[in-house]
C-alpha positions in Angstrom: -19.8 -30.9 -13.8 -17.3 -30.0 -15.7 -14.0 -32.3 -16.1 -10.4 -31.2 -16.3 -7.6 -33.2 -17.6 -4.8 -33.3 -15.3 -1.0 -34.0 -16.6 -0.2 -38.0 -16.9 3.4 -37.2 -14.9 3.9 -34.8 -12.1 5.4 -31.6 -13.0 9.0 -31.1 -11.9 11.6 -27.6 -12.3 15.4 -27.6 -11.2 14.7 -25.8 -7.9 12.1 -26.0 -5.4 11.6 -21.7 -6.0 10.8 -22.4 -9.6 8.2 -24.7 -8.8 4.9 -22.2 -8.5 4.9 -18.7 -9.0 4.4 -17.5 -6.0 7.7 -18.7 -4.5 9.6 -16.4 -7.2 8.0 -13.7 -7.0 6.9 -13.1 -3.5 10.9 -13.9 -2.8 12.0 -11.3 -5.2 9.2 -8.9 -4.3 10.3 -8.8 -0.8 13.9 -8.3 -1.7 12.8 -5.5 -4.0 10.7 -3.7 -1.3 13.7 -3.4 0.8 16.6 -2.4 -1.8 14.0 0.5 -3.5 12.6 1.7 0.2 16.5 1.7 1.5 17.4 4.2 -2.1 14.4 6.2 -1.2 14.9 6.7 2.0 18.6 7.5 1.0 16.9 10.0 -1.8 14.4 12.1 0.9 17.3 12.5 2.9 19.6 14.1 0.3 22.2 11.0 0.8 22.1 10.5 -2.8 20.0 12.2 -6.0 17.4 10.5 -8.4 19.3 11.8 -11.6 17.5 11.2 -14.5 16.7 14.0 -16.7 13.0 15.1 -16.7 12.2 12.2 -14.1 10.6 13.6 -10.9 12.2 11.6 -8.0 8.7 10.8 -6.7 7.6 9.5 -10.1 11.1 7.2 -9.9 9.5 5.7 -6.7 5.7 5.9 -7.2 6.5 3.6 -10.8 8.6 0.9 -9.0 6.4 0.7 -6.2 3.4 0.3 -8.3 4.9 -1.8 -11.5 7.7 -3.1 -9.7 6.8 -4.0 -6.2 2.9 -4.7 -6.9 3.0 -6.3 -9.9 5.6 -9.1 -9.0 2.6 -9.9 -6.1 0.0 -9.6 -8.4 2.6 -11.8 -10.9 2.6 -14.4 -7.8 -0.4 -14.7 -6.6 -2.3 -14.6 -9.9 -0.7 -17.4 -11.9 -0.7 -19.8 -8.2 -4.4 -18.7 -8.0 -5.5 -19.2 -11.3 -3.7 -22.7 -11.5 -6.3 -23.2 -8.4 -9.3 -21.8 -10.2 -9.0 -23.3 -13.0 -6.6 -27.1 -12.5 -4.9 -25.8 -15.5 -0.8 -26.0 -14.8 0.5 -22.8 -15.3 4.5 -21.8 -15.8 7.2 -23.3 -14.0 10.7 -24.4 -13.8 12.4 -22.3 -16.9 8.9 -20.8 -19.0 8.4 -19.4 -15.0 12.3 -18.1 -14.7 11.5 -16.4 -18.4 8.7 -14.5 -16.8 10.8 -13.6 -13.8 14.0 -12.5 -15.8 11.8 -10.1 -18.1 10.8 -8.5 -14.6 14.0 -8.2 -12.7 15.5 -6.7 -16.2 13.4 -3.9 -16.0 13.7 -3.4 -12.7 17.4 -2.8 -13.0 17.2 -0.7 -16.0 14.8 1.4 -13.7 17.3 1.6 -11.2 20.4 2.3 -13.0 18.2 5.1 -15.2 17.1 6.2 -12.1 21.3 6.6 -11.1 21.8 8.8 -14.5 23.8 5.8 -16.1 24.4 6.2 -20.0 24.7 3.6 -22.2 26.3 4.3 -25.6 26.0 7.7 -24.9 21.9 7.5 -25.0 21.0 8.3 -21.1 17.0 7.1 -22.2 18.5 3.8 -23.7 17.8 2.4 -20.6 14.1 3.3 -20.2 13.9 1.9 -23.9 15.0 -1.4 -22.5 12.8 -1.4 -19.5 9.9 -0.5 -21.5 10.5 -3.8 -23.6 11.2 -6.4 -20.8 8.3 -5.1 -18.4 6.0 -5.5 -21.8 7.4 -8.9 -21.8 6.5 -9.6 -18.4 3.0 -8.4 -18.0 2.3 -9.9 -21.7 3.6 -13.1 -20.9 1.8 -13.3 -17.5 -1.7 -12.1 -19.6 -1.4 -14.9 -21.9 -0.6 -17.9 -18.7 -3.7 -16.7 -17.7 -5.7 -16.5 -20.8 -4.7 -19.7 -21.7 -5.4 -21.3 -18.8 -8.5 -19.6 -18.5 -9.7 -20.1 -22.0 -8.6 -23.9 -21.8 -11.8 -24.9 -19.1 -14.3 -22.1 -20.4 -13.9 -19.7 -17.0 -15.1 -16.9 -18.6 -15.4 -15.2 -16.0 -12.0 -14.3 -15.4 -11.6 -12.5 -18.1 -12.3 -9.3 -16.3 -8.7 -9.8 -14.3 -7.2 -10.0 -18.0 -8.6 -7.1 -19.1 -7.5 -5.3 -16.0 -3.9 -6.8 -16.7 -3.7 -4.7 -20.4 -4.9 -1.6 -18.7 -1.7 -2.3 -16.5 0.2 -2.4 -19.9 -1.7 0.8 -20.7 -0.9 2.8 -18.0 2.7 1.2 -18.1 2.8 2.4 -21.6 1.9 5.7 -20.9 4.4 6.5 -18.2 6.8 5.6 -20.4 5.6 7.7 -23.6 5.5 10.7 -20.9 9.0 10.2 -19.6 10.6 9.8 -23.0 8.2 13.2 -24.1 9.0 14.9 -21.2 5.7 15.2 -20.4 5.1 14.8 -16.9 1.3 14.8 -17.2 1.0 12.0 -19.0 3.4 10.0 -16.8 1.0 10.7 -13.9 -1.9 9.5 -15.5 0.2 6.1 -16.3 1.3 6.2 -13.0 -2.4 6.7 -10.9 -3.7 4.1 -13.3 -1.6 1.4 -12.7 -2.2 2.2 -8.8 -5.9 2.3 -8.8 -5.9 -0.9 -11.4 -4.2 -2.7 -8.5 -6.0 -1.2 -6.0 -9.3 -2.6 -8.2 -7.5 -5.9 -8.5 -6.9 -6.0 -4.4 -10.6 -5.2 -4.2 -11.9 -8.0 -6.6 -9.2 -10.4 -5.0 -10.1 -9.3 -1.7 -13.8 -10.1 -1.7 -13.1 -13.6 -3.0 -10.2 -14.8 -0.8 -10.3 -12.5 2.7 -14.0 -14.4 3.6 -12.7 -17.5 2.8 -9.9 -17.6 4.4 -11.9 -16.2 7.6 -14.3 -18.9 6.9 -11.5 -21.8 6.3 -9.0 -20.4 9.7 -12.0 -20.3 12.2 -13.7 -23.2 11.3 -13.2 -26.4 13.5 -14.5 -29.6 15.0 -15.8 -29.9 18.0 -15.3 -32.5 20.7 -17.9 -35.1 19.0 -15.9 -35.1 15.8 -19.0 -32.5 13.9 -17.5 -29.9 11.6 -18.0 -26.5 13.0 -17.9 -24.2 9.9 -18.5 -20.5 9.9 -20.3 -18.5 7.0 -20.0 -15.1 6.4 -22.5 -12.8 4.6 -21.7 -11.6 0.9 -24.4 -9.9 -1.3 -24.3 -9.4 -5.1 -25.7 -5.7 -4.6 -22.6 -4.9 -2.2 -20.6 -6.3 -5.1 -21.7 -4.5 -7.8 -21.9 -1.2 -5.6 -18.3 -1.5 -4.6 -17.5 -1.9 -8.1 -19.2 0.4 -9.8 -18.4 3.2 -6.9 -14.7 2.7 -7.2 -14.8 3.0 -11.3 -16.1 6.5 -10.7 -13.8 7.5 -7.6 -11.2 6.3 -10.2 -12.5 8.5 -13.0 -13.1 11.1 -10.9 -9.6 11.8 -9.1 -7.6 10.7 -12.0 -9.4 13.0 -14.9 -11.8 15.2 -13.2 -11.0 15.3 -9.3 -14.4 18.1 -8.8 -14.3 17.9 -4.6 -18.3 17.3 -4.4 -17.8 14.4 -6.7 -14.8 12.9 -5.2 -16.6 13.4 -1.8 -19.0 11.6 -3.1 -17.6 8.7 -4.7 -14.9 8.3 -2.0 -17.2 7.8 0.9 -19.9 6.0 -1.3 -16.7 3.3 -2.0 -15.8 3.7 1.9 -19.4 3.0 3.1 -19.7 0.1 0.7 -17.1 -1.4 2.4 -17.6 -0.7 5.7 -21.0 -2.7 5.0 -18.9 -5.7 3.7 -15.9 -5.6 6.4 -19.1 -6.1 9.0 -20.3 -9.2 7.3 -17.4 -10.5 7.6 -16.6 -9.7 10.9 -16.0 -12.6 13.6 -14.4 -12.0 17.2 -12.1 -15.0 16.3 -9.7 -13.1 14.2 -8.2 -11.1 17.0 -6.5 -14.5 18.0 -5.1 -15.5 14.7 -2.4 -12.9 13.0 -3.1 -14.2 9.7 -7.0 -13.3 9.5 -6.9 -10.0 11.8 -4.3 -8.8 9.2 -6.5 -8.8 6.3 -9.1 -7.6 8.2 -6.7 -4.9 9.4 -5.5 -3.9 5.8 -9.2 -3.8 4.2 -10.3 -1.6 7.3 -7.1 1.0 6.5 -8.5 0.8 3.1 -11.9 1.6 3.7 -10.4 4.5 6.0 -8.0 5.9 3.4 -11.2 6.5 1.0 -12.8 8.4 3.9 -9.5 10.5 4.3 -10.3 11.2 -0.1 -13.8 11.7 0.5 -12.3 14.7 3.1 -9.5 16.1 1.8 -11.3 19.0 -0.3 -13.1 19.9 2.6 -10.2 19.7 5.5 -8.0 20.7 2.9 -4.3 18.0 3.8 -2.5 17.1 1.6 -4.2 14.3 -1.4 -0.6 12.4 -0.9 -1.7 11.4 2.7 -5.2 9.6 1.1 -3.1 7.9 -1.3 -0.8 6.6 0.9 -3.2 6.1 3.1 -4.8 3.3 0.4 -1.1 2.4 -0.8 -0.2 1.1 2.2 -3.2 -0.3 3.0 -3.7 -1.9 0.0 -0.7 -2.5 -1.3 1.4 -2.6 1.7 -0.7 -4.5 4.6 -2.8 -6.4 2.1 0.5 -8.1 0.3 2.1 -9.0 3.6 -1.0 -10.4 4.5 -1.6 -12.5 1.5 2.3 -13.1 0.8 2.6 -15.2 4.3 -0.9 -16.9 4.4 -0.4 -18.1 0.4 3.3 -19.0 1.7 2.4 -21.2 4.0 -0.4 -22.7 2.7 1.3 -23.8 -0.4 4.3 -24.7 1.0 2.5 -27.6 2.8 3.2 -25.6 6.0 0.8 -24.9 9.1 -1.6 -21.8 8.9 -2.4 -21.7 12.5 1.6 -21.8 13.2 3.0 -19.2 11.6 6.8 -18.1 12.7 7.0 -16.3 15.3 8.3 -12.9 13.3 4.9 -12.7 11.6 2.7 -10.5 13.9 5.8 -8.4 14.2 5.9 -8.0 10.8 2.2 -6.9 10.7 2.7 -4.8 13.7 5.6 -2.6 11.9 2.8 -2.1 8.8 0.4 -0.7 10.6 3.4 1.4 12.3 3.8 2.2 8.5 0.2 3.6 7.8 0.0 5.6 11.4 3.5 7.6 10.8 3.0 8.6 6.9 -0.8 8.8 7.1 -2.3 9.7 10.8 0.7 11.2 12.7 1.2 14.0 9.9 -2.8 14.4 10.4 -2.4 16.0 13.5 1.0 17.2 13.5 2.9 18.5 10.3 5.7 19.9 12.3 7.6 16.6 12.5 6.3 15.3 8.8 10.2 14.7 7.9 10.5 12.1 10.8 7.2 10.5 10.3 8.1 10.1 6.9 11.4 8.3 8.1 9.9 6.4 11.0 7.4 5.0 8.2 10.6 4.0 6.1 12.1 2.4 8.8 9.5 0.2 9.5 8.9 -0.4 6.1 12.5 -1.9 5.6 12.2 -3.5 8.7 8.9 -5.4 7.8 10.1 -6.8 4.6 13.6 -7.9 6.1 11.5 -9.8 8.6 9.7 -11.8 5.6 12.9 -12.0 3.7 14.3 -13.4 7.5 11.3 -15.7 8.2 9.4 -16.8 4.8 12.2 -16.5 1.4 14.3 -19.7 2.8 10.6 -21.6 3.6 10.1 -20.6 -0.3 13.5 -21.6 -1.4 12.5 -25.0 -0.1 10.7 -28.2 -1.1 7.1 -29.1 0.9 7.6 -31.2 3.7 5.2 -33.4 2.5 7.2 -34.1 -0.9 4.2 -32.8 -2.8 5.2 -30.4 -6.0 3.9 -27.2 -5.2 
C-alpha cells in the first residue's frame, strides 16, 4: 500500500473561505449564476442590448455559462476532490485567491465587453484581457492537479487533465473566432467546452453519485451491525458510456448526419438508463440530497433521448441542449455544490437547511419550462423561457441565502477544511 506524506503543521489561510477550493468557488459561482441569468433575462427581454461588435448575444451567454459558471464548479470541486484522491494538499489561503482572481478578472472583462465598453479606444482590448486571465485560471488549476497527481503516481487521473486542455482548446478557439469575426469557429469553442463538461459530469458522476447513495443510505441497525448498501457498476457500462458519448460528441459538433446522431444519442441514453437502474434504491425519495442526483442524471439521460429525436420530430436542437445543460450543468451542480458543502464543512448530510429541496424543486421547474413545456406548446415559448429564468435566479439566491455564509465560515468542529 502505498504511503503519503502528510504536512508536519496543519495548513492555515486568512479566512475560513480560502481554506479549500470549494468554498471560493462554489460561493462565487452562485453569485455569478444569478448576476449573468438576471442580465440575460434583462437581454431576451429587450431591457438592455448585448453590444459587442460581431458577438451574437446567445454566444455572450452560452460562453459564461459554460467557462464562467461551469468551470468555477469544476475549479471547486476538482482541486477539493483531488486533494481527497490523492492526500496531496492542494492551493489555499493566497496561491487559492490567485486562482480565483484570474477567474473573476475574466469574468468581468466578459461582462463589461459584453456592455460595448472601450478601453483606450480598442473595444476587443477587453476580450484580449479575458483571454489571458481565463488561460491563467484553467492553466493554474491543470497544474494543482498535475502536481498533485503526479506526486503519488495516480495515473489514472490524467484523463481529467487532458480533458482540462481541451477546455483551454475550445476556450481558445472561441476567442480566435470572436476576434476573427468568425462565428463558426466560436461555436465549435463554445459546443466543446459544453460537451467536455458534460464528459467531465459524466466521468464524475459515475464515481461520486453511487457512492454517495451508498454512504447516505447506509445505517446500523438496532444491534449496533453496519447496514451498508452496494450498488451495481460494470466496466462494460463504463466503457460503453464513454465511448458512445465521444461519438454523439463528434457527431453533433462536426458532422450532426440525423441517422448517426439518432444513433449515438440514444445509444448514450440507453447506456445510462442501464446505469441509473443499478443504482436505483427506494431510499432516495426520502433524502433531497440523493434523489437530486438521481433526478439530474435521469434529465440527462432524457435530454439525449430528446437529441436522438429531434431530426425525426423535427423541434428545435436548442431544446436537447438545454435539456442536458440544465440537467447537467444546472441540477447536477446544485446537487453536488450542497452535498460537497456540507460534508466538508463538518456539517450534517442528513440535515440539510430547510431551503434545499426548494432549491431543487425550482431546478426541475427550470428543465420542465425551457425544455418540456415549449414541447407541447410553442405559443407561450417567450414565458416559458422567463418562467425558467425566474426560477433559475430564484434557485441560486436560495444557495447564496442558505449555503455562501456556511462557506464563509470555519467547521464547527475546528478542523481545517
Amino acid at each position: 500500500m502505498q504511503s503519503i506524506n502528510l504536512p508536519s503543521q496543519p495548513p492555515s489561510s486568512p479566512h475560513p473561505i480560502l481554506n479549500l477550493s470549494f468554498r471560493l468557488f462554489f460561493s462565487a459561482a452562485a453569485l455569478f449564476a444569478v448576476v449573468t441569468m438576471v442580465l440575460w433575462a434583462f437581454v431576451f427581454t429587450g431591457h438592455t442590448d448585448i453590444d459587442a461588435q460581431v458577438l451574437n448575444p446567445l454566444y455572450w451567454h452560452g460562453h459564461e455559462m459554460i467557462y464562467g459558471y461551469a468551470l468555477a464548479v469544476v475549479a471547486g470541486f476538482l482541486l477539493t476532490a483531488v486533494k481527497t484522491w490523492t492526500g496531496v494538499m492542494m492551493p489555499h489561503g493566497y496561491k487559492l485567491l490567485g486562482i480565483f482572481v484570474c477567474w473573476l478578472l475574466a469574468r468581468l472583462s466578459w461582462i463589461a465587453f459584453g456592455m460595448g465598453i472601450v478601453v483606450a479606444g480598442n473595444s476587443t482590448l477587453l476580450l484580449y484581457v479575458a483571454a489571458v486571465f481565463d488561460f491563467l485560471f484553467i492553466a493554474s488549476m491543470a497544474f494543482a492537479i498535475f502536481r498533485a497527481v503526479w506526486q503519488v503516481k495516480q495515473y489514472k487521473q490524467m484523463g481529467i487533465l487532458a480533458k482540462l486542455v481541451l477546455l483551454m482548446l475550445g476556450n481558445g478557439l472561441c476567442y480566435w473566432g470572436i476576434i476573427n469575426a468568425d462565428m463558426s469557429i466560436m461555436k465549435i469553442g463554445m459546443y466543446l467546452g459544453f460537451y467536455l463538461i458534460i464528459g467531465l459530469v459524466l466521468t464524475i458522476g459515475r464515481r461520486v453519485v453511487p457512492f454517495f447513495i451508498e454512504r447516505g443510505l447506509s445505517t446500523t441497525n438496532a444491534k449496533g451491525v453496519a447496514e451498508t448498501i452496494t450498488l451495481y457498476n460494470s466496466k462494460v457500462q463504463d466503457i460503453a458510456s464513454l465511448l458512445l458519448f465521444l461519438a454523439f460528441f463528434i457527431v453533433d459538433l462536426l458532422y450532426p448526419h440525423p441517422y448517426l446522431l439518432t444513433i449515438t444519442a440514444l445509444g448514450v441514453a440507453i447506456v445510462n438508463i442501464i446505469r441509473l437502474v443499478g443504482w436505483y434504491h427506494r431510499g432516495i425519495w426520502q433524502k433531497p440530497l440523493l434523489w437530486s442526483l438521481y433526478i439530474a442524471f435521469l434529465g440527462m439521460c432524457l435530454s439525449f433521448m430528446l437529441y436522438a429525436l429531434q431530426p425525426w420530430l423535427g423541434y428545435s436542437h436548442s431544446l436537447a441542449v438545454h435539456g442536458l445543460a440544465i440537467s447537467g450543468i444546472g441540477m447536477m451542480t446544485v446537487a453536488m455544490m450542497t452535498r460537497v458543502s456540507l460534508g466538508h464543512t463538518g456539517r450534517s448530510i442528513h440535515s440539510p437547511p430547510k431551503t434545499t429541496t426548494l432549491m431543487y424543486g425550482l431546478m426541475v421547474l427550470v428543465f420542465a419550462s425551457r425544455v418540456l413545456l415549449p414541447l407541447v406548446d410553442m405559443s407561450h415559448y417567450l414565458l416559458w423561457i422567463m418562467i425558467a429564468q425566474g426560477a433559475w435566479i430564484a434557485c441560486f439566491m436560495l444557495f447564496c441565502i442558505s449555503y455562501v455564509p456556511m462557506l464563509a465560515r470555519p467547521r464547527p468542529d475546528g478542523l481545517f477544511g
